[in-house]
Residue frames relative to the residue before (quaternion, step in Angstrom):
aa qw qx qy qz dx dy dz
X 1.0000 0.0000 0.0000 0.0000 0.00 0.00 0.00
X 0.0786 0.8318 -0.5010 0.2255 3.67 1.65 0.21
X 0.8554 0.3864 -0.0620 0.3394 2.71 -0.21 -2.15
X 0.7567 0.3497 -0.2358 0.4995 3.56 0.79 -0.77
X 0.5773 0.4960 -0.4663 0.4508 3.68 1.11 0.82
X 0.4677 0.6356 -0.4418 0.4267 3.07 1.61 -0.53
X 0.5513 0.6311 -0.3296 0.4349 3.63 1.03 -1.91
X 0.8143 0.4248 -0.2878 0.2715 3.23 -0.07 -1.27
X 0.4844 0.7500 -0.1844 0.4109 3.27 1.51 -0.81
X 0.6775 0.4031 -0.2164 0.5760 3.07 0.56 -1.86
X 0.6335 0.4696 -0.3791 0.4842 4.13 0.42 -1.18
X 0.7671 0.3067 -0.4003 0.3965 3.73 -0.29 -0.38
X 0.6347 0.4222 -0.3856 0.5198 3.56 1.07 -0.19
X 0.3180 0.6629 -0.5106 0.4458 3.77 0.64 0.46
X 0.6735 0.6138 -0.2615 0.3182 3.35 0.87 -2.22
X 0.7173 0.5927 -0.1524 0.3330 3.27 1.25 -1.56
X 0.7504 0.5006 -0.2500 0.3519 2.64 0.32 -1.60
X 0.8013 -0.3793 0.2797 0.3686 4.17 -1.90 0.86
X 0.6948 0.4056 -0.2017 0.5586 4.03 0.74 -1.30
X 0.5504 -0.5797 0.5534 0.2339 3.70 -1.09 1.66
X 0.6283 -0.4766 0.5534 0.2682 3.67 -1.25 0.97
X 0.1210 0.7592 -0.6350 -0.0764 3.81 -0.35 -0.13
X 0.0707 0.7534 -0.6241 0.1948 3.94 -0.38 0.91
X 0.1395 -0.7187 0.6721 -0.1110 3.10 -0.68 1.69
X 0.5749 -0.6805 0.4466 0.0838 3.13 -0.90 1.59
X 0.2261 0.7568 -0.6133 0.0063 3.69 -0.86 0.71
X 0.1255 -0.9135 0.3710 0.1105 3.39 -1.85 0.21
X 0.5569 0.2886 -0.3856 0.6767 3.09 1.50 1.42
X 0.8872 -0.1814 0.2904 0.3092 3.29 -1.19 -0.47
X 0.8130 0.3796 0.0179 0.4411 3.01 0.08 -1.91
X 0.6888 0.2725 -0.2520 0.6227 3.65 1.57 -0.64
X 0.4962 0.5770 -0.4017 0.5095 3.72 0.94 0.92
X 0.6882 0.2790 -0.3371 0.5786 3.24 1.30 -0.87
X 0.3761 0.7073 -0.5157 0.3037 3.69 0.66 -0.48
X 0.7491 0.4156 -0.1913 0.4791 3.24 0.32 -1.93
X 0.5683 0.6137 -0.4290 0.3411 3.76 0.47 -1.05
X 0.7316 0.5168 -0.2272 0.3823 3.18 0.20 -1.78
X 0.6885 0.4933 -0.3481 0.4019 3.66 0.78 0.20
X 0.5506 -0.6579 0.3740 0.3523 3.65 -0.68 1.23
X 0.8013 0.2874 -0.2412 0.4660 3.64 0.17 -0.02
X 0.4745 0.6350 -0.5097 0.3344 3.09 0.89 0.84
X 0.2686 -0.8332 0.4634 0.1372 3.95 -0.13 1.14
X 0.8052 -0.0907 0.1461 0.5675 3.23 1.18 -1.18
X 0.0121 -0.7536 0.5854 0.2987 3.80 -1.25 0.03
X 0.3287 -0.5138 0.7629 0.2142 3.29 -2.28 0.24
X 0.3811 -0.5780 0.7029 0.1628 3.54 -1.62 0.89
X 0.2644 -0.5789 0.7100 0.3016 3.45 -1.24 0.77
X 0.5831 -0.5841 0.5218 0.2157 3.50 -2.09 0.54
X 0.5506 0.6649 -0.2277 0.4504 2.98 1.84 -1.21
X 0.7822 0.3773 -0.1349 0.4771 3.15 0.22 -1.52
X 0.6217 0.4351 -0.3884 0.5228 3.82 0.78 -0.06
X 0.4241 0.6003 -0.4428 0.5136 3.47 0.99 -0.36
X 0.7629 0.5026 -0.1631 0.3725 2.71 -0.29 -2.02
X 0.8366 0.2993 -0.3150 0.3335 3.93 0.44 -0.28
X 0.5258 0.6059 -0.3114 0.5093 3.12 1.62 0.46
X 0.4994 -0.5525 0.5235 0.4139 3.26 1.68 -0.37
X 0.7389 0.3862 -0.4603 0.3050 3.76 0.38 0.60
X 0.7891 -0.3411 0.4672 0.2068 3.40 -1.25 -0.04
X 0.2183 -0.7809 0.4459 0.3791 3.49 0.16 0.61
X 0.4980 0.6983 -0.4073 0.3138 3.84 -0.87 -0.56
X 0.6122 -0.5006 0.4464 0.4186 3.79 0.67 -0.01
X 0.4187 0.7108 -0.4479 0.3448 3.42 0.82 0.88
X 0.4617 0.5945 -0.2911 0.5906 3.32 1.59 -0.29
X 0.6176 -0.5036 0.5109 0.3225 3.76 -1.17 0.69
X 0.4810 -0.4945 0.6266 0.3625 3.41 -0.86 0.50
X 0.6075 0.6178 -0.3841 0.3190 4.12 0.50 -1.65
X 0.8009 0.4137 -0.1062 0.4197 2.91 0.12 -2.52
X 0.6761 0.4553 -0.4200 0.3990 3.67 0.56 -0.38
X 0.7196 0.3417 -0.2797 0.5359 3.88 0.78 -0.71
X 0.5029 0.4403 -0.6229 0.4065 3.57 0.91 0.38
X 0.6494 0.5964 -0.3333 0.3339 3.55 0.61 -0.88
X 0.6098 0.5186 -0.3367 0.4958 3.83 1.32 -0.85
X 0.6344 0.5839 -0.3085 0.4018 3.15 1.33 -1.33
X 0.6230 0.5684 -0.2517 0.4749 3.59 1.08 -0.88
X 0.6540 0.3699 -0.3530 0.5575 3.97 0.94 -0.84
X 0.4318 0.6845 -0.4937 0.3183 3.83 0.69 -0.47
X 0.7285 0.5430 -0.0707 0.4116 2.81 0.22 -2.45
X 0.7879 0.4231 -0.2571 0.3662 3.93 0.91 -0.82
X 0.7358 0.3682 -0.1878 0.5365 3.49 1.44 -0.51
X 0.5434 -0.6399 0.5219 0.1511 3.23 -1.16 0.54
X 0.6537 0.4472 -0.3084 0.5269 4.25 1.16 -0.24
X 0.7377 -0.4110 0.4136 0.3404 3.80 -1.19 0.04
X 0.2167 0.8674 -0.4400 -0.0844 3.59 -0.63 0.56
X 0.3500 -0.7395 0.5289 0.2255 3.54 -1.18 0.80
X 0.3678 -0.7667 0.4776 0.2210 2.95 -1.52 0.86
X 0.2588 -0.6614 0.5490 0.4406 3.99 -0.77 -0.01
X 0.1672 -0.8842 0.4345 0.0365 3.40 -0.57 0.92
X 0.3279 -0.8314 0.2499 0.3724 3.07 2.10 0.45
X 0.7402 -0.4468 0.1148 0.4891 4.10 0.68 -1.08
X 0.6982 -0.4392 0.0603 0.5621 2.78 1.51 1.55
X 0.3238 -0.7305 0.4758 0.3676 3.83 1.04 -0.33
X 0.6526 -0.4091 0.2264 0.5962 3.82 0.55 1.08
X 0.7876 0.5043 -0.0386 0.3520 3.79 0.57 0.10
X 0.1107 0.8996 -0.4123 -0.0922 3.51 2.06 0.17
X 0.7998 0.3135 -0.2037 0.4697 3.69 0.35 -1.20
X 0.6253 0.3955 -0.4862 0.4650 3.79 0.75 0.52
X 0.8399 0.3014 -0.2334 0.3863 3.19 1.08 -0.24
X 0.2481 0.4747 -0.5296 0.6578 3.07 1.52 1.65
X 0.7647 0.1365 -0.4293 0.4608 3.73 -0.11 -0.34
X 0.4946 0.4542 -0.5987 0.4366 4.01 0.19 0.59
X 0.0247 0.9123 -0.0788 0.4010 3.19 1.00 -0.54
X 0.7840 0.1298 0.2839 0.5366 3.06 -1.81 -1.90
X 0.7157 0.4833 -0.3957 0.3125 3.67 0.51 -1.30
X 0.8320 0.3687 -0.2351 0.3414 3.68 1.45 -0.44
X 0.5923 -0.4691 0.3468 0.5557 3.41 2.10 0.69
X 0.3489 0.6227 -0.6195 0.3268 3.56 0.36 0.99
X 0.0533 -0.7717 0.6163 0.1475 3.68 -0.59 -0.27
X 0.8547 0.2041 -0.0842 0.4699 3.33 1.12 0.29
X 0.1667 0.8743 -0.4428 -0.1086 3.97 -0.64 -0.24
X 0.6496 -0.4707 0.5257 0.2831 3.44 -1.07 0.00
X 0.3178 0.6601 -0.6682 0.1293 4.19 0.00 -0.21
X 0.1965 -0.6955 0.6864 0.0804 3.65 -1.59 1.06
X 0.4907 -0.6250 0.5719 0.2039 3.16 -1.52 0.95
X 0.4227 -0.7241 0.5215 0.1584 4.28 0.48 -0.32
X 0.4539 -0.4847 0.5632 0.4918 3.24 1.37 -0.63
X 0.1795 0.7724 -0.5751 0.2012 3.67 0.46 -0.21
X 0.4259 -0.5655 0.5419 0.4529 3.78 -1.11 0.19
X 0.6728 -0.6322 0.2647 0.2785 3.12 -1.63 1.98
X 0.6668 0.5396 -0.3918 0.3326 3.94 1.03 -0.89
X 0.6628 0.5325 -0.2019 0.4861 3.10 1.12 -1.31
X 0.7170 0.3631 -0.3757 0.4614 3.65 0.90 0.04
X 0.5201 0.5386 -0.4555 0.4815 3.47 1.14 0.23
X 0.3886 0.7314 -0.4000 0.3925 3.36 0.98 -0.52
X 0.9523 0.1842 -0.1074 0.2182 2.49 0.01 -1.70
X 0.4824 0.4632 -0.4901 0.5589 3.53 1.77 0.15
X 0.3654 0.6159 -0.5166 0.4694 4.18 0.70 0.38
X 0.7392 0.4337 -0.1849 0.4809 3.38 0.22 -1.57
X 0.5460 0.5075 -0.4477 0.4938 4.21 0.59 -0.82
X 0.7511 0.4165 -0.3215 0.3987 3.61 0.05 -1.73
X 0.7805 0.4647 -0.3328 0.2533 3.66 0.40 -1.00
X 0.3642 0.6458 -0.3778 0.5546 3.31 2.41 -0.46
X 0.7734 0.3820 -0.2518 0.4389 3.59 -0.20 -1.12
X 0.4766 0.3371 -0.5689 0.5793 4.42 0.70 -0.40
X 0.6529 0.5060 -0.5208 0.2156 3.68 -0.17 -1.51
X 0.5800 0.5636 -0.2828 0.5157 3.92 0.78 -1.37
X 0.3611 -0.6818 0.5408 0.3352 3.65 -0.02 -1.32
X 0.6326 0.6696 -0.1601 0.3547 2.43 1.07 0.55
X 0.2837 -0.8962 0.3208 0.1159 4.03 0.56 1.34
X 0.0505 0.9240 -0.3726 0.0696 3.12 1.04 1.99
X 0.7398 -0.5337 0.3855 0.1389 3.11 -1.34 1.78
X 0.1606 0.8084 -0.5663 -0.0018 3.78 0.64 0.59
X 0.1646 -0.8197 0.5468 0.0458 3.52 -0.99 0.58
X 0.2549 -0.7742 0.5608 0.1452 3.46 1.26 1.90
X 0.2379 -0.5844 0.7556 0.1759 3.05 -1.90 0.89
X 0.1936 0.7202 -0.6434 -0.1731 3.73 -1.22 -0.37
X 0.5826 -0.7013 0.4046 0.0715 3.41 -1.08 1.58
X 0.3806 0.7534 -0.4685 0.2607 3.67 1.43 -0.13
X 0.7617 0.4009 -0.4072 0.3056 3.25 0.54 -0.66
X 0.6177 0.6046 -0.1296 0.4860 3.43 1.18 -1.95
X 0.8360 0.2121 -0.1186 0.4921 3.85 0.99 -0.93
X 0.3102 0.8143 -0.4174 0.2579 3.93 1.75 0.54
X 0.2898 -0.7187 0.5396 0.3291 3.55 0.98 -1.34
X 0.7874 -0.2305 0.2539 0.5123 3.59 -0.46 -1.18
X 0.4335 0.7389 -0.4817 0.1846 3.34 1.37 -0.56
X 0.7061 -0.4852 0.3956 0.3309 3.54 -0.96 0.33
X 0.3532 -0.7314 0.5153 0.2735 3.33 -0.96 0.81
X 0.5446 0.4106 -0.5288 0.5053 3.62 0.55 0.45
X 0.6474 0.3668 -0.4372 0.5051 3.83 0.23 -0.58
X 0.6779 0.4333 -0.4275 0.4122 4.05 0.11 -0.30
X 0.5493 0.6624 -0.3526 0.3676 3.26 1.28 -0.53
X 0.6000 0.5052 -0.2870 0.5499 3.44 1.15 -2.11
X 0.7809 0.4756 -0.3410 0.2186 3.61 0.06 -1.30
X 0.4962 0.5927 -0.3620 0.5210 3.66 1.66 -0.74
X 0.7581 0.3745 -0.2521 0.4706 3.60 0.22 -1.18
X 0.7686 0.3857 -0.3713 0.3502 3.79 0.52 -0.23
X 0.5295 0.6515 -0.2518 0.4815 3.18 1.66 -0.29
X 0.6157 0.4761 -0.2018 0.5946 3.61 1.01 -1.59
X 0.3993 0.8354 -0.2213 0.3060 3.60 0.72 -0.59
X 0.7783 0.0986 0.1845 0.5920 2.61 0.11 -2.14
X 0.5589 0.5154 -0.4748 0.4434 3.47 1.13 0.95
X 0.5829 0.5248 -0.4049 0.4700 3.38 1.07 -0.92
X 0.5555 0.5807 -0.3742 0.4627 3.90 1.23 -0.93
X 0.8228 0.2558 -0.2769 0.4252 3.66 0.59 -0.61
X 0.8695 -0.1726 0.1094 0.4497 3.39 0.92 0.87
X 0.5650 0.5363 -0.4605 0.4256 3.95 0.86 -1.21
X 0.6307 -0.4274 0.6288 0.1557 2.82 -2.09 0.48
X 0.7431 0.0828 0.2380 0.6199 3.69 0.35 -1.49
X 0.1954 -0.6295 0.7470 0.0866 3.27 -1.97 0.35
X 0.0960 -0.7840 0.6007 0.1240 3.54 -0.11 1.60
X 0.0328 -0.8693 0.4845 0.0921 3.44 -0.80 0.66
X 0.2146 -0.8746 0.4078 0.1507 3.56 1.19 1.56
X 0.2475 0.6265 -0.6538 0.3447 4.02 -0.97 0.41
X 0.5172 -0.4839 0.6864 0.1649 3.12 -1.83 0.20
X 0.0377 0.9003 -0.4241 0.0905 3.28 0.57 1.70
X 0.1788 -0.6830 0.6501 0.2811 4.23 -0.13 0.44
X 0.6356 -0.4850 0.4037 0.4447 3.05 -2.08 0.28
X 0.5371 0.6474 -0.4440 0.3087 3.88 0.36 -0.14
X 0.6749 0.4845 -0.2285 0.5075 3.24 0.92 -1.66
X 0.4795 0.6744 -0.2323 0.5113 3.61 1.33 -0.80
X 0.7526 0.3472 -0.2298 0.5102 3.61 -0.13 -1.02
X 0.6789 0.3527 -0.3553 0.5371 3.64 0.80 -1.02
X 0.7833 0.2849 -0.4390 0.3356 3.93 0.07 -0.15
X 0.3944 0.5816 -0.5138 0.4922 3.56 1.28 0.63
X 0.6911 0.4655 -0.3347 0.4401 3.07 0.38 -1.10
X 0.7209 0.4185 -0.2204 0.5065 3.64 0.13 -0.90
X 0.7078 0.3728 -0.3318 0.4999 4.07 1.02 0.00
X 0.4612 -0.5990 0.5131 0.4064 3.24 1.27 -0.87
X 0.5857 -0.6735 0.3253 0.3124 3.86 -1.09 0.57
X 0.8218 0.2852 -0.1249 0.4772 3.28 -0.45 0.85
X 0.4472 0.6644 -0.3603 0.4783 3.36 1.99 0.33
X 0.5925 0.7039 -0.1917 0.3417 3.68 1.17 -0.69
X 0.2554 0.7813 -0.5642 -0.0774 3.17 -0.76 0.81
X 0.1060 -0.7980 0.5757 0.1431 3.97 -0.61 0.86
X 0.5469 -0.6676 0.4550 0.2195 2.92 -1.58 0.03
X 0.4743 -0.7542 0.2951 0.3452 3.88 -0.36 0.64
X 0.0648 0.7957 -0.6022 -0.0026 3.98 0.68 0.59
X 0.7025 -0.3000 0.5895 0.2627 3.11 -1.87 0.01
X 0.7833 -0.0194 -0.1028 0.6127 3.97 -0.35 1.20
X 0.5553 0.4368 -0.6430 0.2957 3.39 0.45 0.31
X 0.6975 -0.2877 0.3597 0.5490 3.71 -1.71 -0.25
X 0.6042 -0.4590 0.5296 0.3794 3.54 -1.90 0.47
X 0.5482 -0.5865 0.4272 0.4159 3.36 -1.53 -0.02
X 0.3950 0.6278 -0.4074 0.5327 3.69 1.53 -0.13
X 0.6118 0.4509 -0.3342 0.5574 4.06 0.59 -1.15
X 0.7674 0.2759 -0.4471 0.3675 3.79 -0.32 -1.13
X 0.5155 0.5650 -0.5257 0.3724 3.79 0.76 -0.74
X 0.4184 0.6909 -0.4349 0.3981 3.42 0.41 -1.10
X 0.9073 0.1817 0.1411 0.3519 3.04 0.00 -1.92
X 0.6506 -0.6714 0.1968 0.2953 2.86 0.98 1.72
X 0.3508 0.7269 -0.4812 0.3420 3.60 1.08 1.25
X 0.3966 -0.7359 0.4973 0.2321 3.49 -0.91 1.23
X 0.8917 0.2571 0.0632 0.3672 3.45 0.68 -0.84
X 0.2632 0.8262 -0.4975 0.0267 3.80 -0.69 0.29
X 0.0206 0.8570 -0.5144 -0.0214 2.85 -0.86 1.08
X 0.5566 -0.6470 0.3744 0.3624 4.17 -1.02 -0.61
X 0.2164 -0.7854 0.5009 0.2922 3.30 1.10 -0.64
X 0.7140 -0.1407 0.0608 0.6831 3.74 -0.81 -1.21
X 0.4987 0.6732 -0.5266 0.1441 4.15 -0.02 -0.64
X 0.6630 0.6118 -0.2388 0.3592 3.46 1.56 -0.54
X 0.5326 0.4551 -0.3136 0.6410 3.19 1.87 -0.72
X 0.7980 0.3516 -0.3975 0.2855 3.48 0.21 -0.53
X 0.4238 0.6731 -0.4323 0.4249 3.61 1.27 0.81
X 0.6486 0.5638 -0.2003 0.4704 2.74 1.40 -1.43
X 0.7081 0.5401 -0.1756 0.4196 3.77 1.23 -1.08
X 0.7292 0.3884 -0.3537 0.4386 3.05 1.31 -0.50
X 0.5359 0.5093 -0.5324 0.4123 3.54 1.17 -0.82
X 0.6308 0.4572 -0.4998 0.3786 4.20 0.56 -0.49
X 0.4066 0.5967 -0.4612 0.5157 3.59 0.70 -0.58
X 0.7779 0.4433 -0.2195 0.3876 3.38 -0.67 -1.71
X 0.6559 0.5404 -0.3993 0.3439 3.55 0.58 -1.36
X 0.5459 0.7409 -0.2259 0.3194 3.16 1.33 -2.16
X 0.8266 0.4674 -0.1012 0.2966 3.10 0.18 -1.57
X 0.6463 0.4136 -0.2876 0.5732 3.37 1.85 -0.53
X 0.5241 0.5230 -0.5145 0.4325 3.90 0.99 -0.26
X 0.7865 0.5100 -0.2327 0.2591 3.52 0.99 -0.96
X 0.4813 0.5541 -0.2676 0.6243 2.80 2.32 0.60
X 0.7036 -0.3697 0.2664 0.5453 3.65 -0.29 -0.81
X 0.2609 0.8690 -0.3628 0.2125 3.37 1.51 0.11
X 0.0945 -0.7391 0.6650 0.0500 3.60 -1.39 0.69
X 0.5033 -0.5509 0.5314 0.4010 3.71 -1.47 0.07
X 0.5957 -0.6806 0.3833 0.1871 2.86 -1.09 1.39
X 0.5565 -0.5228 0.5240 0.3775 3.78 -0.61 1.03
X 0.9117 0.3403 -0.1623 0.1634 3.50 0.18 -0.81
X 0.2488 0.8744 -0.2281 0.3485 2.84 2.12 0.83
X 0.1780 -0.8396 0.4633 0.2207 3.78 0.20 0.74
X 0.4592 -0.5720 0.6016 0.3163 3.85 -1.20 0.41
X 0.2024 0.8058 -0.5536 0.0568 3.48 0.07 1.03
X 0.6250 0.4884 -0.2805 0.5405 3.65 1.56 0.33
């Protein structure tokens, strides 16, 4: 497990360091090596969604627990940088299903809290870290909490307190980051930096949210896309589709990246 503590290492020191994490989401192979093969790629994260979603499931843990870590296990094995897994909320089972996992060369994952009651969601980022010492490994957890995406109407100061006391007491048990996914401005930003501490942040990359230059700005460790990356990818095929079925051709300027 040397080699894949080393991985894990080098990934959590990514979090730290002055330049925002940038971690473009893939979810097979071929769109794992895609991203790789570019110089400034540092690391990937698999979206849960978008693996789901090519198997024909639902997101939400509707996907085998198997068929989904064969598939991480498969983007591992093809690239040559650190990957994280989305592990949606551990599949009834956070720290057994971090060491399956570890067992396929993850060095990291994604596990969401739901809003869950606050003990029972420490728990379970408790249980990841103690999965990943067990392994030997010093795994890169990337605590979701749902306050924002799962709040309703609740005030945006009370979703605020509840992110920062929650993300909190995760980084205390162990996480790397506190991804807190939401359509976040640079305000709501600054105040959950502030309340995590620099470099404790991770957001997600939506449509209107701040560039990834802006969150850096604003003392953000991390950013990623989740499913938004497959659906680029789905619509330019769409789009493509729709002109062959017109007078359309493949675009001279297509690369052989497969």
């Amino acid at each position: 497990m040397s080699a894949l503590a080393d991985r894990a290492r080098t990934f959590a020191e990514l979090h730290t360091a002055p330049e925002i994490l940038r971690v473009v989401n893939i979810w097979d192979v071929v769109s794992a090596q895609a991203v790789a093969a570019l110089p400034e790629t540092k690391a990937l994260a698999t979206a849960g969604h978008s693996i789901a979603a090519t198997f024909g499931y639902e997101d939400g843990e509707n996907i085998p627990l198997e068929v989904m870590l064969d598939m991480v296990g498969r983007i591992v094995a093809a690239v040559d940088v650190p990957v994280t897994a989305d592990l949606d909320a551990g599949f009834g089972n956070p720290g057994e299903t971090t060491r399956r996992a570890i067992g396929v060369g993850v060095v990291g994952a994604n596990v969401e809290d739901r809003v869950k009651p606050f003990d029972e969601a420490v728990a379970a980022v408790e249980a990841v870290i103690a999965a990943g010492a067990a392994e030997g490994v010093p795994f890169v957890l990337n605590a979701r909490t749902d306050v924002f995406v799962k709040g309703g109407d609740r005030p945006l100061d009370d979703k605020i307190t509840d992110a920062v006391k929650r993300g909190r007491a995760f980084l205390d048990a162990g996480a790397t980051s506190v991804f807190v996914p939401g359509l976040l401005d640079a305000e709501t930003t600054r105040r959950l930096v502030e309340g995590l501490g620099e470099r404790r942040l991770s957001v997600i990359g939506f449509p209107g949210a701040p560039s990834a230059g802006e969150y850096e700005k604003l003392g953000v460790a991390r950013i990623s896309y989740g499913p938004l990356t497959q659906r680029v990818a789905l619509t330019a095929l769409q789009d493509l589709a729709q002109d062959l079925y017109g007078d359309g051709v493949i675009p001279s300027s297509v690369r052989a990246l497969n």
